[in-house]
N, C-alpha and C positions, 0 to 999 in steps of 0.2 A: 677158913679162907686159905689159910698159910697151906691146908690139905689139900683140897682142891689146886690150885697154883701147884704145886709138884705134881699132881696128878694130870694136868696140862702139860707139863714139859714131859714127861717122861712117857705117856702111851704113844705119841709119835714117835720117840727113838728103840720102843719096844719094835713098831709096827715097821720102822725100816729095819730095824735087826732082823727080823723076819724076812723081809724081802730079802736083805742079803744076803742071809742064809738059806733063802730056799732055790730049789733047782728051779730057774725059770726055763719055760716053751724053748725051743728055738725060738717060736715064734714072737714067742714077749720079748727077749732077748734082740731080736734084730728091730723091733718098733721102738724099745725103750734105748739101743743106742743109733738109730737115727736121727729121733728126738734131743736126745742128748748133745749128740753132735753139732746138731744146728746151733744149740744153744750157744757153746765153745767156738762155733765159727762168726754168729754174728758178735760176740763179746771180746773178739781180738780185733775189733775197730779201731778200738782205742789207742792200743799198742802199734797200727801201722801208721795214726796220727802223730804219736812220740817220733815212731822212727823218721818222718819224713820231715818234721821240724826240727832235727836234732842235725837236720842236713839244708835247712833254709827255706824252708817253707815254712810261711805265715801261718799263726795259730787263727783256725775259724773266730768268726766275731762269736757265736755261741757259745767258744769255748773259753775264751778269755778272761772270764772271771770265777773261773771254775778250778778248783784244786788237781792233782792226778788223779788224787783218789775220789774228787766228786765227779770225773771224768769216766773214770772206770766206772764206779758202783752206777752214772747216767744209763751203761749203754748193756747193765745186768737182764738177763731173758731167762728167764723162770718157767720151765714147763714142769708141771704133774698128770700123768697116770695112774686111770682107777678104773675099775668095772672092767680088767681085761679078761675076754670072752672067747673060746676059735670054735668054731661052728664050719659047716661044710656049707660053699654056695649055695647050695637049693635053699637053704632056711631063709634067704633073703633075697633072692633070685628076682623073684616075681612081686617082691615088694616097689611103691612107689617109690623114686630117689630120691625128692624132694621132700617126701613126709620121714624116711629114713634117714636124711642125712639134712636138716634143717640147715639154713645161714642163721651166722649170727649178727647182729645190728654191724662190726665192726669186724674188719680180717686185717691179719697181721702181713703185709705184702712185703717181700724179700727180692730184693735186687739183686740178682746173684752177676757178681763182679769177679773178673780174674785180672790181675795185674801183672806187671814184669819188669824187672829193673837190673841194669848192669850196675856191678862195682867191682871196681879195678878188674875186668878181665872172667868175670864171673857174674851168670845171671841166676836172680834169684825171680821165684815166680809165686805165688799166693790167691789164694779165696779169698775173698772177701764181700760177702753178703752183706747187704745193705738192710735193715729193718725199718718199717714206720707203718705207725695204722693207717685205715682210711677206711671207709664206708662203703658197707657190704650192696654190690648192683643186685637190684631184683632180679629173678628169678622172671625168666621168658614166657610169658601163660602159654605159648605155644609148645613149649616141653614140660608142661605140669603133669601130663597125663605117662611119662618115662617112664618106666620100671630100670632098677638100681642092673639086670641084666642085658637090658637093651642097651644101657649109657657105656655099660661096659665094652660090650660087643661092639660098640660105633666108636669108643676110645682105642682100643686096641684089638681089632680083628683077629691077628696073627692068634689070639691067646685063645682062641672062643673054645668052650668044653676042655682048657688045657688048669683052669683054675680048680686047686684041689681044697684048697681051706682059705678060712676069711678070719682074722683079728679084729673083732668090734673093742672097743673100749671109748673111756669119757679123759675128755682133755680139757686142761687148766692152763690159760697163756696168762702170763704178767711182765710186760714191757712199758718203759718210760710213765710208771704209774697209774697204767692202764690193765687192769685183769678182765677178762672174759673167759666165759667159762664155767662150771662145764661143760661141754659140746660133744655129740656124739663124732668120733672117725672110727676110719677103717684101714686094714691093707692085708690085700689081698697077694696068696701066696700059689704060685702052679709052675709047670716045669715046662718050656719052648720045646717045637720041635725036632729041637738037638739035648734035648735033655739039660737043659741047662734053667737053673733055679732064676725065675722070676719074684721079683716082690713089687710090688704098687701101693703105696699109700692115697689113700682117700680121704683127706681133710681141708675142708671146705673155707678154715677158718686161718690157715695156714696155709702156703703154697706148696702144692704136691712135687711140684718141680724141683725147690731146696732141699725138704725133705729125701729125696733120692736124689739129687745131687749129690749131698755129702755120706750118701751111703757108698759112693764111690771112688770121690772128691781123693787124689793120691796124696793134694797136698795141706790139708785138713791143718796139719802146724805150718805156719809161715817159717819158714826154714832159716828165714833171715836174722828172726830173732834169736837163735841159739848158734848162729855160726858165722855173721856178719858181727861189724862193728858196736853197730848198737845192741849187741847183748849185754855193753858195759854199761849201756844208761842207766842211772840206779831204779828207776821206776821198771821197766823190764826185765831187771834182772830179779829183780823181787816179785813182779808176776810169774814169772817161770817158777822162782821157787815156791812160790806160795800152793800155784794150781796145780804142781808136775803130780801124780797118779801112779799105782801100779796095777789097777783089776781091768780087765776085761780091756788090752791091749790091741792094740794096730800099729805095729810099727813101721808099715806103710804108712798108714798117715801121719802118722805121728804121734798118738794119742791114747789113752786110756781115758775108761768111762766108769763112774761111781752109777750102779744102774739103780742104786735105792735111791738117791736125790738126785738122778738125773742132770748129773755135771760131768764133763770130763775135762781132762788138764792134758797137759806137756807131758807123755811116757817117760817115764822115769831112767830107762833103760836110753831114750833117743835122748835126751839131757846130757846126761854123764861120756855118752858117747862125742857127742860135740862141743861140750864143755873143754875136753881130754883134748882136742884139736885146734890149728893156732885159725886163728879166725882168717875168710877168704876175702877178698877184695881188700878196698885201702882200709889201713888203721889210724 
């Protein structure tokens, strides 16, 4: 027994040592940190409820009887990837959409929020995606007969014959104790007009919208929490340190991404930097 049990813990940390060390796609590389990212964007919910109570705003009834740390570990988003695939559009072209890219009973819908608040003289601005399941709508019988190249072709015309490869793989969600999963998605990769790299995710179970939102998103870290007041709250200050990163960086956004577990934190590099500096607005 005692065998087996080490043999459970250690071929997953074999099988991320693997991934980390190996040269991933471009293309796995830009699906596993968008995924990623979303995840770090919806899980800093928490941290802009501290900072807005820390300023006089009432703690939700929900939250009330909830520790920090049952607050944070509440609002944790868990995704994995597997089965990732890149294949050239024809291979799935003329396939149906709906038997290719199934719903699942339940979709994870994201509210994508941006905020903005002055202090003392200085405005700070932030993401803030909102998560919560709900119940996947049927599927139209009037579109059952799609093929996965016509939906394309009527989603974004501009692009038509400009698609050069497609990333299929199988996704894992687990949010607020709910997992779904695995599911097939996709995203599709080809070059505009002006020569400029297109990406599009296609996942049905997730909104495509967030997903490429935060592939762009400037400001991915809330800037507030490492250079406002509240980066001395002790609960915040120990998220920063806990999550900050150094692989696979954006310091545009602020962020690094672990692409084996599919987490990313505070850059290590953007910490130290406004840590170094006296903090803006009141103290």
């Amino acid at each position: 027994m005692a065998v087996r049990s080490l043999a459970r813990f250690v071929l997953p940390l074999l099988l991320l040592s693997v991934l980390a060390s190996a040269q991933l796609s471009h293309e796995e590389t830009v699906v596993r940190s968008a995924y990623a990212k979303l995840t770090f964007a919806v899980e800093q919910r928490p941290l802009f409820e501290f900072a807005e109570e820390s300023m006089g705003i009432p703690v939700a009834k929900e939250n009330v009887n909830l520790s920090t740390d049952q607050r944070i570990a509440k609002e944790e988003l868990t995704i994995s990837i597997s089965n990732f695939e890149i294949e050239g559009p024809s291979a799935i072209w003329d396939q149906n959409f709906f038997a290719l890219l199934p719903r699942t009973p339940s979709r994870l819908a994201i509210d994508d929020n941006h905020h903005q608040y002055g202090v003392g003289g200085y405005m700070y601005s932030w993401y803030e995606p909102h998560a919560h399941w709900e119940s996947s709508r049927p599927d139209q019988p009037e579109a059952g007969k799609a093929t996965f190249g016509y939906w394309c072709d009527v989603q974004q015309p501009q692009m038509k014959q400009r698609w050069q490869s497609v990333a299929t793989y199988f996704v894992t969600v687990t949010y607020h104790a709910q997992t779904v999963g695995p599911y097939k998605a996709l995203t599709l990769f080809g070059h505009d007009a002006n020569g400029n790299e297109v990406v599009s995710p296609v996942d049905r179970t997730l909104e495509n919208s967030s997903i490429a939102a935060v592939m762009a998103e400037p400001n991915l870290l809330n800037e507030a929490l490492v250079s406002s007041h509240v980066r001395d709250l002790p609960v915040i200050a120990r998220w920063v340190s806990d999550k900050q990163q150094t692989l696979n960086c954006s310091e545009k956004q602020g962020v690094c991404c672990d692409l084996a577990r599919m987490k990313c934190g505070p850059a290590d590099s953007v910490i130290r930097k406004a840590l170094a500096a006296p903090t803006r607005g009141i103290q």
